[in-house]
C-alpha positions in Angstrom: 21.2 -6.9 -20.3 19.9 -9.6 -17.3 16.1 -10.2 -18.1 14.3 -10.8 -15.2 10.7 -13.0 -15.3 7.5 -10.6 -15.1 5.3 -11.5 -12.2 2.0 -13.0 -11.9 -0.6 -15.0 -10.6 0.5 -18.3 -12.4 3.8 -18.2 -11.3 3.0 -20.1 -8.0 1.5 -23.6 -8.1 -0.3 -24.9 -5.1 0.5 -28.5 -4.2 -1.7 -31.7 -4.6 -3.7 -32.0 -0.9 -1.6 -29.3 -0.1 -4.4 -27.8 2.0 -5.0 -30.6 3.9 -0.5 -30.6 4.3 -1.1 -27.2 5.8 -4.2 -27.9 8.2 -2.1 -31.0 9.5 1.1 -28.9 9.8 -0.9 -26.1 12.7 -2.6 -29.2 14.3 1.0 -30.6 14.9 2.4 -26.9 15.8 0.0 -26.1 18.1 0.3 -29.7 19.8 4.0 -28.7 19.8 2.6 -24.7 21.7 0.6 -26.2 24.4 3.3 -28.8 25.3 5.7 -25.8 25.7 3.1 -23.4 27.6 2.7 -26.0 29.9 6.4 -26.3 30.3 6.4 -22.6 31.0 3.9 -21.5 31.4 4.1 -18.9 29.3 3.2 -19.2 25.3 6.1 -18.7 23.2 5.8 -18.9 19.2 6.4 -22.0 17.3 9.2 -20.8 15.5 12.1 -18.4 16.6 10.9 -18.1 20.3 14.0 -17.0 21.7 14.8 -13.3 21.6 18.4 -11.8 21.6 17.5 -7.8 20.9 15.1 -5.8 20.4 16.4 -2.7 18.2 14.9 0.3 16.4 16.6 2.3 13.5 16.0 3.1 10.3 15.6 2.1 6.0 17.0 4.4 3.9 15.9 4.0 0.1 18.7 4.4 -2.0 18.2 6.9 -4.6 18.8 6.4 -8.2 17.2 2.7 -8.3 17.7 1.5 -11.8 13.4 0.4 -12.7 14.0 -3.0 -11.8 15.2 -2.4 -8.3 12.8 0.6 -8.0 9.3 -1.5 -6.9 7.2 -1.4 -4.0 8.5 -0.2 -0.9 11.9 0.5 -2.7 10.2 2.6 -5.9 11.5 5.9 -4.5 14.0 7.5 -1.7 12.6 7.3 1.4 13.5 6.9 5.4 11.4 4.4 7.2 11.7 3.6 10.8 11.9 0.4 11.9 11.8 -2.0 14.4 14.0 -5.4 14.5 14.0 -8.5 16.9 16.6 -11.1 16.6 16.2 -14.6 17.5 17.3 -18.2 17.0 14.9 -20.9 15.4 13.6 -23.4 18.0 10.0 -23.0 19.1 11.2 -23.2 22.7 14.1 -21.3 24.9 17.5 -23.5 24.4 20.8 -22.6 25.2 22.8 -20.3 22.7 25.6 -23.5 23.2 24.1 -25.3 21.0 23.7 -23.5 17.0 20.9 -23.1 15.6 19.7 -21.0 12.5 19.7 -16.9 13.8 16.6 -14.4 12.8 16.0 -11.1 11.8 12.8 -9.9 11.6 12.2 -6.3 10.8 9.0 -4.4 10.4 9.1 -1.2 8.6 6.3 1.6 9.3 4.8 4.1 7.5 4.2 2.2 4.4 2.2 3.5 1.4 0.6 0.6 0.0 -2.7 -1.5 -0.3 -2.0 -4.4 2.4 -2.3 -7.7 1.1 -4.5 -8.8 3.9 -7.9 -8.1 4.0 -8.3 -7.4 7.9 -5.1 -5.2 7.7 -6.7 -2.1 5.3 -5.5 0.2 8.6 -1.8 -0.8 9.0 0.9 0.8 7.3 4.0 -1.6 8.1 5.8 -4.1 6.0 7.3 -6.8 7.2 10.6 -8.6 6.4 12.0 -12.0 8.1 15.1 -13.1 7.4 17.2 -16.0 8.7 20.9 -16.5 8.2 20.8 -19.1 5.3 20.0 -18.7 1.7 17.7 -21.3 2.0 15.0 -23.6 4.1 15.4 -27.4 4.4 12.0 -27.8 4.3 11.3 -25.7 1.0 7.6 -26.9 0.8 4.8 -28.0 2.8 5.0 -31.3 2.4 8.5 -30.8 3.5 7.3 -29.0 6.3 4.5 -31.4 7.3 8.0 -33.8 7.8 10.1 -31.8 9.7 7.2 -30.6 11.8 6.3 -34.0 12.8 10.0 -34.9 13.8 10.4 -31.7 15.4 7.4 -33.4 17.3 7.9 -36.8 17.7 11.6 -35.4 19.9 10.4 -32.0 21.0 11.1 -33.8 25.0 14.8 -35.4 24.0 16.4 -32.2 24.3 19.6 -33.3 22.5 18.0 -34.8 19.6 16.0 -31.5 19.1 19.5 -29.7 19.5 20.9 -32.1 17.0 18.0 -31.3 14.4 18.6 -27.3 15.1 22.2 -27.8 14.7 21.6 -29.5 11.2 19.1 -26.9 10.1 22.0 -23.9 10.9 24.2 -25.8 8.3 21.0 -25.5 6.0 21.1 -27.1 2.7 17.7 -29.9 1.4 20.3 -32.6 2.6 20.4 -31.7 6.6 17.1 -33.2 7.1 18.5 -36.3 5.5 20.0 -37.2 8.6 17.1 -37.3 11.0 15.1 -40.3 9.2 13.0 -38.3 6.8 15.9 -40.1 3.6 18.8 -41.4 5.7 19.3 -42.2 9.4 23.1 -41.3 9.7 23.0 -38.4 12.1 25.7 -35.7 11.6 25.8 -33.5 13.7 29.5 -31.8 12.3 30.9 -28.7 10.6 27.9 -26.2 12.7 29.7 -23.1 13.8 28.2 -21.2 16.5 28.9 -17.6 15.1 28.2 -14.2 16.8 24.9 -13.2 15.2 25.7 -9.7 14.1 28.1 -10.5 11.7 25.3 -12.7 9.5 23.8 -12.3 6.1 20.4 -12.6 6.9 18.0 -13.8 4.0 14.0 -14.6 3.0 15.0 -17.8 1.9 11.6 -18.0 0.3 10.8 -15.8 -2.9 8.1 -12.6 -2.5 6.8 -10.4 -5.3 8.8 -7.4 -6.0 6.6 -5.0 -7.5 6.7 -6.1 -10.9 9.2 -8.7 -10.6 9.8 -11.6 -8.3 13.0 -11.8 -5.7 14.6 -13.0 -2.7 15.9 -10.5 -0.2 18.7 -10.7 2.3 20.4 -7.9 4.8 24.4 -8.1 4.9 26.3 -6.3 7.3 27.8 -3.2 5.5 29.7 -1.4 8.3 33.1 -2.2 9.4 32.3 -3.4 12.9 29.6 -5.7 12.2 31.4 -7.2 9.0 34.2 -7.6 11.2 32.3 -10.2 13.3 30.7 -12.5 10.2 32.7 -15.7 11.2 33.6 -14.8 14.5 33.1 -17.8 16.6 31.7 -17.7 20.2 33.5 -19.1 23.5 33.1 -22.8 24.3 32.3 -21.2 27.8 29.7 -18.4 26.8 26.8 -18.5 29.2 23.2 -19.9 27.9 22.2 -16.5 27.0 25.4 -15.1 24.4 23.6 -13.7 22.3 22.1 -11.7 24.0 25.1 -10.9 25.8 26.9 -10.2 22.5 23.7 -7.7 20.9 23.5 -5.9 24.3 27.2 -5.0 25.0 27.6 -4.1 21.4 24.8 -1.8 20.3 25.4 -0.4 24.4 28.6 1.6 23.1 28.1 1.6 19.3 25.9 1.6 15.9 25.3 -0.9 13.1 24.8 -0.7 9.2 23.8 -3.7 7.4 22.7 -3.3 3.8 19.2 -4.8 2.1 19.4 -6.7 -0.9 17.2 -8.1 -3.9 18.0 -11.0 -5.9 15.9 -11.2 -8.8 14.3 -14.2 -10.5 15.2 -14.7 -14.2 13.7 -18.1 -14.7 11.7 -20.4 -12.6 13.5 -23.6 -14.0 16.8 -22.7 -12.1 15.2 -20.3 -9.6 12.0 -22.3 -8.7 9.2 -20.5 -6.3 8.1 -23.7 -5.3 10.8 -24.9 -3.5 12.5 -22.5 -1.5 15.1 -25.4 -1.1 16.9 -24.6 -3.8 19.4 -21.6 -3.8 18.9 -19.3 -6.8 22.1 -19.1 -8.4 24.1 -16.0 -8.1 25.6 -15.8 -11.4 22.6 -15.8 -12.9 21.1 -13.2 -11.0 23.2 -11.1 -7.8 21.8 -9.7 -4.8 21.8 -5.6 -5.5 21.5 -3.6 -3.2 18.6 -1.6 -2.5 18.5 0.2 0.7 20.9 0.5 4.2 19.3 -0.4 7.4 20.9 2.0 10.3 20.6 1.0 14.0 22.4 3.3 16.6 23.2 2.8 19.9 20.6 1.9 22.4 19.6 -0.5 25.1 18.8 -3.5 23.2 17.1 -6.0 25.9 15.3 -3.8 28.5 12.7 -6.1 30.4 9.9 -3.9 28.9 11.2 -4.4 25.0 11.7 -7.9 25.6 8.2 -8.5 26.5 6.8 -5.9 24.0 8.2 -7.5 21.1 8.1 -11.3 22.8 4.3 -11.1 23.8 2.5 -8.6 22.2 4.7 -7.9 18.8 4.2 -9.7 16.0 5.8 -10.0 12.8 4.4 -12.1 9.6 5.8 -12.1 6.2 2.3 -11.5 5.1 2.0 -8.4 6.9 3.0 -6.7 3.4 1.8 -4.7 0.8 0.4 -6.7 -2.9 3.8 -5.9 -4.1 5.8 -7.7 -1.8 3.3 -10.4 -1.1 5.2 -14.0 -0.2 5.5 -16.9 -2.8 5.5 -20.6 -2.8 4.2 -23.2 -1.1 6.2 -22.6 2.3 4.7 -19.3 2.3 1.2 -20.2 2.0 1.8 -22.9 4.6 2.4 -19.8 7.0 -0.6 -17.8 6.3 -2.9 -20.0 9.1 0.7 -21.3 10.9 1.6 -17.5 11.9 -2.2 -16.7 12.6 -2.5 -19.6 14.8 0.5 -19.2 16.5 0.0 -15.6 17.3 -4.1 -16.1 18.3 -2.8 -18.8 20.9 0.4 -16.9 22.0 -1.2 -13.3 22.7 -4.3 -15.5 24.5 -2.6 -17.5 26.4 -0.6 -14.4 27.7 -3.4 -12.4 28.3 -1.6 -9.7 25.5 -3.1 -7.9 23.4 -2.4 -8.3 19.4 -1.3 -4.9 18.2 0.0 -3.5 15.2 2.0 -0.2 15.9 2.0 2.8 14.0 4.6 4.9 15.6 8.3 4.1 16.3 7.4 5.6 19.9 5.4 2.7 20.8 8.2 0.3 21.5 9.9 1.0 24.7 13.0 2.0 25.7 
């Protein structure tokens, strides 16, 4: 029997200066935010600004959890609704031409659950976001402090920023490698630009799990979205595929993708610290533990895409304590996420909301 590591407090080690890595990594993001409001005029966030779909559907809890899948949000069968928005990675609106990492964040309401956050006591969501690779380039804040700076230093050359993107889709500790921070070969090679619904979408980063630690992913499960995991787009799809793709598919038909948990049964070969590193699989599998359902519907009306684009947020740490992020990375996007969504919603003139009822996104 697969023993899996207990949690607790001393499992995450904060970095040396590491406070002072995350204060400098918002002062270079928000540099980054202003310089793109004022080449929009309109405040996007720093990470994953541009929007494909806007879905709602469902988690269904599978029933019969075995004790070690059974924690937190998944301890017993239950249907929550939910509300998804996918993306691509850049903190500003590129072309889908050019491949970049894809997103998935989901927000589940009407959990039970103490909320880690102490100004969230009255929500009752949970938030998951996941991004098609196993794991981050940048698996810790000093990491991210680098990658933030170069995604600076070239945020105006446009096809050095693509370049970077297209490196971080292939994911991996080595694609930074390329763009100065070890080695200053660029390679640009082997990035497929993939139709978005057929992606395994994963935290990357470890969270708590109840009594247990884990990474979580979301795989598609039905036959017509596992059909298109691979499935490259045209050489002469517009700058907004995507979003093309999400709306003529979920306009005629439904999705099932499948939520996952990978438990952690050592830190030495599945560190928390660095979220570079992919945890093994033969040591410990992704189970699954619930299927997401998303039927048909109109996924990229103009009033969803500016609900969930300006006034939506979604934050790994809008959790309960059981599913509270870990690792450095994660801490460094406590005060990112906060001062990306204070700025955003401002700048917009939106308000910053936290919904309660499925009702409140818009058809």
């Amino acid at each position: 029997m697969t023993e899996y590591i207990r949690y607790h407090d001393a499992l995450e080690q904060k970095q040396e200066n590491e406070d002072a890595i995350i204060d400098a990594v918002v002062a270079s993001m928000m540099r980054v935010n202003e310089r793109v409001f004022d080449k929009h005029r309109h405040a996007t966030r720093d990470a994953h600004a541009k929007s494909h779909g806007v879905l709602v559907g469902e988690v269904t809890i599978y029933d019969q959890l075995p004790a070690h899948l059974a924690q937190g949000v998944f301890a017993r069968p239950a249907t929550y609704p939910v509300v998804l928005r996918l993306s691509t990675a850049p903190g500003d609106v590129h072309s889908d031409k050019v491949p970049s990492p894809r997103g998935m964040a989901i927000k589940m309401l009407g959990v039970q659950g103490h909320q880690f956050l102490p100004e969230r006591q009255q929500a009752s969501t949970q938030d998951l976001l996941l991004v098609n690779h196993p794991v981050i380039a940048f698996g810790h804040a000093a990491a991210y402090l680098q990658t933030q700076k170069l995604l600076e230093k070239h945020m105006d050359d446009s096809d050095t920023t693509k370049r970077i993107f297209a490196a971080l889709a292939r994911g991996g500790s080595k694609a930074l490698h390329a763009f100065g921070i070890e080695n200053p070969t660029i390679d640009t090679v082997g990035a497929p630009n993939t139709h978005i619904l057929g992606e395994t979408f994963f935290s990357m980063a470890a969270v708590r799990y109840g009594d247990y630690v884990a990474k979580l992913c979301a795989a598609p499960l039905s036959a017509n979205v596992r059909a298109l995991t691979g499935q490259l787009i045209d050489n002469d799809a517009g700058d907004s595929a995507l979003r093309d793709l999400v709306v003529d598919f979920f306009r005629h038909q439904g999705a099932e993708y499948e939520l996952r948990a990978q438990l952690c049964t050592g830190t030495d070969k599945m560190p928390i610290e660095d979220a570079s590193i992919d945890w093994p699989q033969d040591l410990s599998p992704y189970q699954p533990v619930a299927r997401l359902t998303i039927p048909p519907q109109e996924a990229y009306s103009p009033a969803r895409r500016v609900f969930a684009d300006d006034i939506l947020s979604f934050n790994p740490w809008h959790c309960i304590d059981e599913h509270r992020p870990l690792g450095s990375i994660m801490r460094a996007r406590i005060k990112a996420y906060e001062a990306s969504s204070v700025f955003r919603h401002h700048m917009n003139a939106q308000p910053r909301i936290e919904i309660d009822d499925i009702s409140q996104v818009p058809r």
